[in-house]
KEFI-486284 format. One record per residue (C-alpha): residue in three letters; x negated, y, z negated. Coordinates in pm, whole numbers, padded with zeros to 5 digits, always signed. Layout:
<sites>
alaXYZ...
</sites>
This chain:
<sites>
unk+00909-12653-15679unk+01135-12403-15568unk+01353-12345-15239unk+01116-12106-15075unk+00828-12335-15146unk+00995-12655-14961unk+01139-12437-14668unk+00797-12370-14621unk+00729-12716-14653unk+00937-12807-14400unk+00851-12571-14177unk+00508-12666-14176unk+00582-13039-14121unk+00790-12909-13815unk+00468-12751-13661unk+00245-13005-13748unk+00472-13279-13562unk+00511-13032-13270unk+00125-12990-13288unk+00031-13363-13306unk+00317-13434-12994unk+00129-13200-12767unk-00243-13404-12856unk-00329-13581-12560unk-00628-13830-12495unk-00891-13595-12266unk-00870-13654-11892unk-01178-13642-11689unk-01151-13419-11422unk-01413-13538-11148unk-01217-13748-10855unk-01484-13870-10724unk-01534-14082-11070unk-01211-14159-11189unk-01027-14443-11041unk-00718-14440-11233unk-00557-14298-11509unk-00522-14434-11860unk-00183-14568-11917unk+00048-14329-12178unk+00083-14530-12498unk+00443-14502-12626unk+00577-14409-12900unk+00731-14718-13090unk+01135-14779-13063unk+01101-14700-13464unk+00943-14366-13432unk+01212-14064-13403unk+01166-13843-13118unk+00917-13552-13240unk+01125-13246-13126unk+01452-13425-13271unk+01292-13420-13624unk+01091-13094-13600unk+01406-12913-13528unk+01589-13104-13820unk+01336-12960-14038unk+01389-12668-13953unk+01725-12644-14035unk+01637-12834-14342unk+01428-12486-14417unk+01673-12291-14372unk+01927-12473-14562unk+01701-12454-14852unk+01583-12094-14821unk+01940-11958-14756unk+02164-12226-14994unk+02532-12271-15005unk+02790-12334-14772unk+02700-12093-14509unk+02331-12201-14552unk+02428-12570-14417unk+02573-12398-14129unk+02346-12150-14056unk+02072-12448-14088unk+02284-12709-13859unk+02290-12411-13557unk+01891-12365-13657unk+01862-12715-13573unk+02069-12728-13257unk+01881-12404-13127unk+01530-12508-13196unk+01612-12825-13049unk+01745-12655-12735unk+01470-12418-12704unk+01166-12656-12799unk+01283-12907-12499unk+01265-12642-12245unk+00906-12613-12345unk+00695-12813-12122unk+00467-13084-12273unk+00116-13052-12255unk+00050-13355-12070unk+00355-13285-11873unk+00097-12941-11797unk-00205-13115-11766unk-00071-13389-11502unk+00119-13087-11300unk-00217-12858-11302unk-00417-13188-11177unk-00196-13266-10848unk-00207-12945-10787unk-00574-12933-10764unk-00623-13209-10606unk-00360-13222-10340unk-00627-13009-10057unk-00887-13261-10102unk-00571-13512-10049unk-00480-13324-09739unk-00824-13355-09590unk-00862-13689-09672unk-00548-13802-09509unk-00623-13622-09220unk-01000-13745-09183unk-00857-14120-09261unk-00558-14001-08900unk-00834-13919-08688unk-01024-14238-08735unk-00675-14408-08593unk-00546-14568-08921unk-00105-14543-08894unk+00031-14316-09199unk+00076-14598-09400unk-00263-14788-09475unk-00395-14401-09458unk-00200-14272-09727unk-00263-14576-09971unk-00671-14540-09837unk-00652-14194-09993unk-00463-14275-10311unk-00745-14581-10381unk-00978-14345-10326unk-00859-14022-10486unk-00731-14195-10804unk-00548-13987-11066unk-00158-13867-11100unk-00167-13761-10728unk-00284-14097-10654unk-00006-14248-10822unk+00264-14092-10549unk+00035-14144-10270unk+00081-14505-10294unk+00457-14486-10382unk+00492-14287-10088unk+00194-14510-09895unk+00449-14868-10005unk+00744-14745-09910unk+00631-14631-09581unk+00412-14990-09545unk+00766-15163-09645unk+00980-14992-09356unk+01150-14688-09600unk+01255-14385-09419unk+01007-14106-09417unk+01231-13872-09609unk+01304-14116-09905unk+00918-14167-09889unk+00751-13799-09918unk+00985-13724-10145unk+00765-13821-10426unk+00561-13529-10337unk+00867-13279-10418unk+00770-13217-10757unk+00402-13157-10717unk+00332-12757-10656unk+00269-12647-10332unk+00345-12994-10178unk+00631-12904-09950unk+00412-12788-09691unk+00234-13103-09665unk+00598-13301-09672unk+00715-13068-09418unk+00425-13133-09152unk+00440-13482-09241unk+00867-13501-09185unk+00807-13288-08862unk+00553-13559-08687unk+00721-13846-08819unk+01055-13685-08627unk+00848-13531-08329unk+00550-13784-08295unk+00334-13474-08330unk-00020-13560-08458unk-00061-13473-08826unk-00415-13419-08868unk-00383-13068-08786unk-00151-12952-08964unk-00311-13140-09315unk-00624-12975-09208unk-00445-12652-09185unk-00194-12735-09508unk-00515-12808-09713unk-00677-12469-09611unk-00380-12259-09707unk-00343-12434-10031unk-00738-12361-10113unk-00645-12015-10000unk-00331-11975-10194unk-00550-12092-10501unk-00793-11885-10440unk-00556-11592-10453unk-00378-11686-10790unk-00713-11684-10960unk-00839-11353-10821unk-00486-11268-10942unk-00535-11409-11294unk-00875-11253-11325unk-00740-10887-11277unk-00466-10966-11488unk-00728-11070-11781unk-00918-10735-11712unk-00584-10544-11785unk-00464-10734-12109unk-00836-10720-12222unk-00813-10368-12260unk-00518-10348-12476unk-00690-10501-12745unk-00984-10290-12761unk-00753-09952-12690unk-00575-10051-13012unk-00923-10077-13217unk-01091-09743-13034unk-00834-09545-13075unk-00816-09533-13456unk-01167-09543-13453unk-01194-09216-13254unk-00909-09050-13467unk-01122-09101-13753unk-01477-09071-13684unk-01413-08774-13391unk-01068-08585-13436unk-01058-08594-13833unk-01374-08467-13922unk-01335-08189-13712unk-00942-08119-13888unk-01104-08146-14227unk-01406-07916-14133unk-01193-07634-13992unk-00884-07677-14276unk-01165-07630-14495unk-01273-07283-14334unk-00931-07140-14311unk-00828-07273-14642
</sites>
């Protein structure tokens, strides 16, 4: 077998492990049926870490496709870079648990501020909600609903929501009333419709920017097409007469 054929080797084995870390068990998406999520299995102790050995290979490619002294170098910065680089890439459960809270943090909102108007305290309503939401959201909610319930400052406690998008709204209103005694229905109620809004406007925004890029494509294939079936005939015909 020679060099080029096990740098290719390699290479492939780097993609497929790359491929088979970004597999995730499907999530259903309906919160009205799903109650919680289903734990992460982890990877055994024994197992290396995916990205670590992908980007080994990879260097291991390019030590065998370039050879020599300056090959092994070459291949150990391959490695460090494609190690670099592929961690900066975000996981795709990582993506699918970010796009989730997102989603469901306006029916959150409203359901926090349906379970404050009934008269619950922000405690018992918060953990209410995550019972009943279920999914990652639901996870924070009752970190957030605990540490409230267990006397934690209101800062240290809506903090969990600082990494879910679009949540600092929501931890803003909810920092402001604890500090002002202001009632926080409102302001969820209003939080929640901005956030529906604000989605709202990033898909309109997405679908316009699909129009655009679809028409790239299919301006690269008409293009030659006209050339050849409109503008060359027509060349050929008239060459032909003057010729």
């Amino acid at each position: 077998m020679s060099r080029a054929e096990l740098s290719a080797g390699c290479l492939a084995a780097a993609a497929l492990l790359l491929a088979v870390r970004g597999v995730r068990p499907g999530r259903r998406l309906s919160v009205l049926t799903e109650r919680r999520p289903a734990p992460a299995r982890r990877r055994p102790a024994w197992w290396p870490d995916p990205v670590r050995l992908g980007a080994a290979l990879a260097g291991l490619a390019v030590l065998l496709l370039v050879g020599g002294w300056s090959g092994g170098l070459v291949g150990v910065l391959t490695a460090l870079v494609a190690d670099r680089l592929l961690r900066r890439i975000e996981p795709r459960a990582a993506r699918d648990r970010r796009l989730r809270e997102a989603a469901d943090l306006p029916l959150a909102a409203d359901l926090l501020a349906a379970a404050l108007r009934a008269g619950a305290p922000v405690d018992r309503s918060v953990l209410a909600v995550a019972d009943a939401l279920g999914g990652p959201l639901a996870d924070r909610l009752a970190r957030i609903g605990r540490t409230l319930l267990l006397g934690g400052e209101p800062e240290e406690a809506w903090a969990y929501l600082g990494p879910v998008p679009g949540a600092d709204r929501m931890v803003t209103a909810a920092l402001r009333s604890s500090r002002s005694g202001a009632a926080l229905a409102g302001a969820l109620t209003r939080v929640a419709d901005d956030l529906r809004a604000d989605r709202s406007t990033a898909a309109e925004a997405a679908a316009r920017r699909a129009g655009v890029l679809i028409v790239l494509p299919l301006g690269l294939c008409f293009l030659p097409a006209f050339i050849l079936a409109g503008l060359v005939p027509v060349i050929v015909a008239v060459l032909g007469d003057v010729l």
